[in-house]
C-alpha positions as CSV (number, residue, x, y, z in Angstrom):
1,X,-169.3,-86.8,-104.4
2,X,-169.7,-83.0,-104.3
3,X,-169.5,-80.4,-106.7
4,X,-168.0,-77.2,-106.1
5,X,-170.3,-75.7,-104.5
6,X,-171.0,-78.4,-102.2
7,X,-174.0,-80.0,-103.8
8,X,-173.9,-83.9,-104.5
9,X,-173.5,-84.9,-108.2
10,X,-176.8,-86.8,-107.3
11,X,-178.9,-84.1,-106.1
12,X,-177.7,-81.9,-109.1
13,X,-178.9,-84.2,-111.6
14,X,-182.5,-85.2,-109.6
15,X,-182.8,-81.4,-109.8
16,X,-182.0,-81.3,-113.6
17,X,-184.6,-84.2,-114.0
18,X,-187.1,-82.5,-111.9
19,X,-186.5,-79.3,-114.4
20,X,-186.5,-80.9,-117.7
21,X,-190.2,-82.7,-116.7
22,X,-191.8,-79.4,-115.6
23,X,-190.1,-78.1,-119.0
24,X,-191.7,-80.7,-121.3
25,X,-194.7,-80.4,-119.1
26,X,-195.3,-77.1,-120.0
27,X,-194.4,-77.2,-123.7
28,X,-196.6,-79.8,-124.3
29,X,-199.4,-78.3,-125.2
30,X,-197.8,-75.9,-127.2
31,X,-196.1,-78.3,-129.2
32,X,-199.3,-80.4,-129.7
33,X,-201.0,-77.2,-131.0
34,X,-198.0,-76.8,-133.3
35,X,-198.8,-80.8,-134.7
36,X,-202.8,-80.4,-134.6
37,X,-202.3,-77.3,-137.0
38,X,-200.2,-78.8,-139.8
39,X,-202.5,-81.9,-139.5
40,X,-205.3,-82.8,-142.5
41,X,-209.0,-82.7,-141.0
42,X,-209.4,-86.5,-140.9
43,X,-206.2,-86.9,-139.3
44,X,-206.9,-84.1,-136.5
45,X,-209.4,-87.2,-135.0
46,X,-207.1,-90.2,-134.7
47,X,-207.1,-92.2,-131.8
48,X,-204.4,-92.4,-130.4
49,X,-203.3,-89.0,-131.5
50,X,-200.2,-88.7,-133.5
51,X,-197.6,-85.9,-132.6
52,X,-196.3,-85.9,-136.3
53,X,-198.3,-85.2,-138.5
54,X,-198.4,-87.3,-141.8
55,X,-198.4,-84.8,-144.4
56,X,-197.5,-81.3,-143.6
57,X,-200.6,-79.2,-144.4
58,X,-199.2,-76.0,-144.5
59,X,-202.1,-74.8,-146.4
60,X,-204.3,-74.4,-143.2
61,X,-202.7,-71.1,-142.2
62,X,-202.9,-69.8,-145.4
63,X,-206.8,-70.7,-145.4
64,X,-206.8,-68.8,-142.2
65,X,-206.4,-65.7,-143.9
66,X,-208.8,-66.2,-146.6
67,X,-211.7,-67.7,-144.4
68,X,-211.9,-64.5,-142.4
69,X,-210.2,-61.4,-141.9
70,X,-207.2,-62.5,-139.9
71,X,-204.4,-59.8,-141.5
72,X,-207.3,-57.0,-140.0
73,X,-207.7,-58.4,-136.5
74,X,-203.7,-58.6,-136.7
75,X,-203.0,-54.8,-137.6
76,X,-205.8,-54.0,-134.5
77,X,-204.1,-55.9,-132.5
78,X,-201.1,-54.6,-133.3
79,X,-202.2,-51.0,-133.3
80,X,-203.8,-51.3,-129.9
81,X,-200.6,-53.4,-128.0
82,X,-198.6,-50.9,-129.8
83,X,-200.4,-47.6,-127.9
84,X,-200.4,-49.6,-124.4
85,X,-197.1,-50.3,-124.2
86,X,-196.4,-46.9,-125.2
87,X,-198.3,-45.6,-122.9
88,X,-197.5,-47.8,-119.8
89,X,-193.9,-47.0,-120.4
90,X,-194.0,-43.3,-120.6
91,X,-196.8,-42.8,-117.4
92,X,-194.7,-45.7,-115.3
93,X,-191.5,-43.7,-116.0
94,X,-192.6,-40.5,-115.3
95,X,-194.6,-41.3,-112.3
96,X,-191.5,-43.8,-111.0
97,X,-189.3,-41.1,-111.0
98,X,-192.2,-39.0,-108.7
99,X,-192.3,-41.5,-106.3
100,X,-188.6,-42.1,-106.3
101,X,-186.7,-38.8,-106.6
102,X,-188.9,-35.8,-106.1
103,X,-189.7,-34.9,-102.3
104,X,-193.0,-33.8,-101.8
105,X,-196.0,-33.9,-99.3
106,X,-197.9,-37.0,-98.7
107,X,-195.9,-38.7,-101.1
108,X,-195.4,-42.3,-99.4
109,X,-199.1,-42.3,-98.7
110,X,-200.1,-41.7,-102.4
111,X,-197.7,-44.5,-103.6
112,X,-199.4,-46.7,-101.0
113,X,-202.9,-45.8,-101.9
114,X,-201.7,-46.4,-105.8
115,X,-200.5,-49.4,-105.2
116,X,-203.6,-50.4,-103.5
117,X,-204.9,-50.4,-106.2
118,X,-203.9,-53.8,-107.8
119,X,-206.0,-55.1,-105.2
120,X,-208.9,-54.6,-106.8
121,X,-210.2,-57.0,-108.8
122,X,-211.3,-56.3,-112.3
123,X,-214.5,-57.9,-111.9
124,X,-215.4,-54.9,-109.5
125,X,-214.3,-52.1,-111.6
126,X,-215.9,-53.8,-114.9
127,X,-219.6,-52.4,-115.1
128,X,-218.5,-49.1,-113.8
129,X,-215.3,-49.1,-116.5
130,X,-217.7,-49.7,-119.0
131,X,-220.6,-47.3,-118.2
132,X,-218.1,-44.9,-118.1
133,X,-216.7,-45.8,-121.7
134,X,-220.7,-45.8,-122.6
135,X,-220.8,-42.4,-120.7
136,X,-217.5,-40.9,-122.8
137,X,-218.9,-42.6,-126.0
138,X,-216.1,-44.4,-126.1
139,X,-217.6,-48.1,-127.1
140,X,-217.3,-49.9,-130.6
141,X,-214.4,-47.4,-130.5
142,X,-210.5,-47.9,-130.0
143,X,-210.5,-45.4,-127.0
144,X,-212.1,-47.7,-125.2
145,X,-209.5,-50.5,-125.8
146,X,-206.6,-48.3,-125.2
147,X,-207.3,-45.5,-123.0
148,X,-208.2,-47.3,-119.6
149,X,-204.9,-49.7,-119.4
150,X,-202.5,-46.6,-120.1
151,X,-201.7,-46.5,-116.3
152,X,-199.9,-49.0,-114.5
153,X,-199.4,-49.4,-110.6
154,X,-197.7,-52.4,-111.0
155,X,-195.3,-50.8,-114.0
156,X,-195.2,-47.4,-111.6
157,X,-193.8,-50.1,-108.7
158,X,-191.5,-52.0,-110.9
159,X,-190.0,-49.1,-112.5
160,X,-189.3,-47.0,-108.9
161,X,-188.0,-49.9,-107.4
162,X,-185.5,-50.0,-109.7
163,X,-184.5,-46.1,-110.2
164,X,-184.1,-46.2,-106.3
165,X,-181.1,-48.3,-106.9
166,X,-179.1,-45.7,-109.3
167,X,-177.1,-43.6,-107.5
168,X,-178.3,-40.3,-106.4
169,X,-174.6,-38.8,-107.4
170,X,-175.6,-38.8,-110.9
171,X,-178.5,-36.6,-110.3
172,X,-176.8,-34.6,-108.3
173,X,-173.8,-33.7,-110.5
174,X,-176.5,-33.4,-113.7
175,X,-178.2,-31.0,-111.5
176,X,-175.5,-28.5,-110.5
177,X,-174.5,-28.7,-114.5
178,X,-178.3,-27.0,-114.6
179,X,-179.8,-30.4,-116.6
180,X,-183.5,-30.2,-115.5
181,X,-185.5,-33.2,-114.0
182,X,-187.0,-33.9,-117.8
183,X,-183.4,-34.2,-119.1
184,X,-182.1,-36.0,-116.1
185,X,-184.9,-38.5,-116.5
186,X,-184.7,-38.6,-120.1
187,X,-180.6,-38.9,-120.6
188,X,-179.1,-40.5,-117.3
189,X,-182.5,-42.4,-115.5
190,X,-184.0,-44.1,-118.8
191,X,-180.9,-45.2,-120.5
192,X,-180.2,-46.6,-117.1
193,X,-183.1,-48.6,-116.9
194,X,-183.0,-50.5,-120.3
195,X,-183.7,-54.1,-119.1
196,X,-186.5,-53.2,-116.3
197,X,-188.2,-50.9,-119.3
198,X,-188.4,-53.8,-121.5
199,X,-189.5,-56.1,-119.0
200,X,-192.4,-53.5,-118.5
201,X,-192.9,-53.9,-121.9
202,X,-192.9,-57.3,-122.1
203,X,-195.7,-58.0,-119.5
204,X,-197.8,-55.5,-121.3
205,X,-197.2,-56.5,-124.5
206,X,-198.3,-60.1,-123.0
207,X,-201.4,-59.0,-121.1
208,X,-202.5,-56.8,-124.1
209,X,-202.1,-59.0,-126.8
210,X,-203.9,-61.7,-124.6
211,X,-206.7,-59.6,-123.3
212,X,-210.0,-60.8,-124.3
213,X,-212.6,-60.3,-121.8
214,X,-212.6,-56.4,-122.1
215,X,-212.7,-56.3,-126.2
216,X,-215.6,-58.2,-126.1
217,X,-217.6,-56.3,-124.0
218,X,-216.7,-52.9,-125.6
219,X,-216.0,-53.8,-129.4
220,X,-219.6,-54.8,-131.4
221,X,-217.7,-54.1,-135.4
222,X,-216.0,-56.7,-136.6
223,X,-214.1,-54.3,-138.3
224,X,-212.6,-53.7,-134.9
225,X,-212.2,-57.0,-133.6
226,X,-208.6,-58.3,-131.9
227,X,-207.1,-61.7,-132.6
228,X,-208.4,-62.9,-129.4
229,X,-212.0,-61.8,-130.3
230,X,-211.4,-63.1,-133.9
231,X,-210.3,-66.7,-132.7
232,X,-213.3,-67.1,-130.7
233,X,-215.6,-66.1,-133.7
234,X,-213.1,-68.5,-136.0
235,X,-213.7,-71.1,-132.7
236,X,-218.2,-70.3,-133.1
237,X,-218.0,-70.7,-137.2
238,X,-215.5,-73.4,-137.7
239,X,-215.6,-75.5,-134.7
240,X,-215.5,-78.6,-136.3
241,X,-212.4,-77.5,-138.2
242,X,-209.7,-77.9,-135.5
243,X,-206.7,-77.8,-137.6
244,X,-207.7,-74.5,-138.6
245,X,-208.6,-73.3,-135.1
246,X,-205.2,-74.6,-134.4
247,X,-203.3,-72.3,-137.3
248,X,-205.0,-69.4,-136.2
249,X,-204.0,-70.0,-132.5
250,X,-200.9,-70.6,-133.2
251,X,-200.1,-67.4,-135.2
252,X,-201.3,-65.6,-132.6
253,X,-199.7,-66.9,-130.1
254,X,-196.0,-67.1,-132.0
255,X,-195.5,-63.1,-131.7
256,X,-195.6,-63.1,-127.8
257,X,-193.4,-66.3,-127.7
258,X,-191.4,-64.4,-129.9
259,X,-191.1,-61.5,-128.0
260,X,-190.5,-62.9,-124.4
261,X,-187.4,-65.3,-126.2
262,X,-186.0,-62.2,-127.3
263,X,-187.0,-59.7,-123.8
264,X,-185.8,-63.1,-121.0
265,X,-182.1,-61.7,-120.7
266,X,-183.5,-58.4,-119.6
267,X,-186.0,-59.7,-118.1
268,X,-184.0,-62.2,-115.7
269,X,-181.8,-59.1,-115.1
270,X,-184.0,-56.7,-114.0
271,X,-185.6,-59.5,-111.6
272,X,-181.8,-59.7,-110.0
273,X,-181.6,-55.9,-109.5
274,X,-185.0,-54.4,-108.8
275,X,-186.2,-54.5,-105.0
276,X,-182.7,-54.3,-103.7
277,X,-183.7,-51.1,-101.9
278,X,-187.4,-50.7,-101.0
């Protein structure tokens, strides 16, 4: 039997099957992270382990907050995500529309060289990042978490891929009504570009809110520390504690789940449009 479009009933549903297992493959882990941090300490070391917990022990995330200070990692986090994606957005758009619109020598070359960048590992460019933050005076400081991820090649790609594909008739007719390139980019190409802009958002957000590596090499105050660097101190005092690793994982990681339930429409869109015209 086929469907309509010519695919057997059979092969549909082996594909749905196949789906479903990579689906509950994947939220596995989550969803044991979930059980492990409502479970009571003795209950955390069962054998075999239990998916539902036998008491809910809500308590452990509010211990979280009182062991250490989780609500201050959380505003640092906040504040620093907050200034990258701020940043990437406003130097991807204005550099996308550069690359895309304006005509001007060596051009193609620079875009190439740019994008050449995001070839580079960042285990080259780590000692000389940070001897230049050491060099600015920039360590134990939040310049150093913020300023160095404000440029994007990738967001700079994503985002001119995409203004290539509005038509050049609405610049045109903006520009003989004397609207300059700020207010062309501004009020026709931005408002244009809503789901590509917040799935540039949304991979920032991620990879900010993530990062850990980079924090703990330039961040020595605790008074400065992100959630990543704060789990893995919660992690080095209460290892034997797993529940409440568990809560304070888990409330970190709920805001970028979150977030990327919220940003998939636009995100699946702006996968279907961008890269129709190179």
């Amino acid at each position: 039997m086929l469907t309509s479009r010519g695919m057997s009933v059979w092969t549909k549903l082996g594909i749905y099957l196949v789906l479903i297992a990579m689906g509950i493959t994947m939220a596995a882990p989550f969803l044991y992270m979930i059980s492990t941090a409502l479970k009571a300490p003795d209950e955390v070391t069962t054998m075999p382990p239990t998916w539902i917990p036998e008491r809910l022990m809500w308590e452990n995330f509010v211990k979280i907050w009182t062991l250490f200070p989780f609500g201050r990692f959380l505003l640092n986090t906040i504040f620093v995500t907050a200034s990258i994606v701020l940043g990437v957005v406003t130097t991807s758009c204005l550099a996308a529309y550069a690359f895309a619109r304006l005509e001007w020598p060596w051009r193609d070359a620079l875009f190439m060289g740019y994008l050449g960048t995001m070839m580079i590992p960042f285990a080259v460019i780590m000692i000389p990042l940070y001897v230049l933050m050491k060099n600015f005076n920039w360590l134990d400081k939040y310049e150093a978490l913020i300023i160095p991820w404000l440029f994007s090649a990738y967001g700079t790609f994503l985002l001119r891929q995409f203004f290539m594909t509005i038509p050049m008739e609405l610049e045109e007719a903006a520009i003989i009504d004397g609207a300059s390139r700020f207010r062309i980019l501004t009020t026709i190409i931005i408002p244009l570009s809503k789901p590509v802009l917040v799935t540039l958002a949304t991979f920032t957000f991620l990879g900010s809110w993530n990062s850990f590596l980079w924090p703990l090499l330039v961040i020595n105050s605790q008074d400065k520390y992100v959630l990543t660097i704060g789990l893995n101190f919660l992690q080095g005092t209460y290892f034997t504690q797993v529940n409440l690793v568990m809560a304070g994982v888990t409330l970190t990681v709920l805001p970028t789940v979150i977030l990327f339930l919220f940003g998939q429409r636009y995100f699946i869109e702006s996968v279907a449009i961008t890269g129709l015209k190179a």
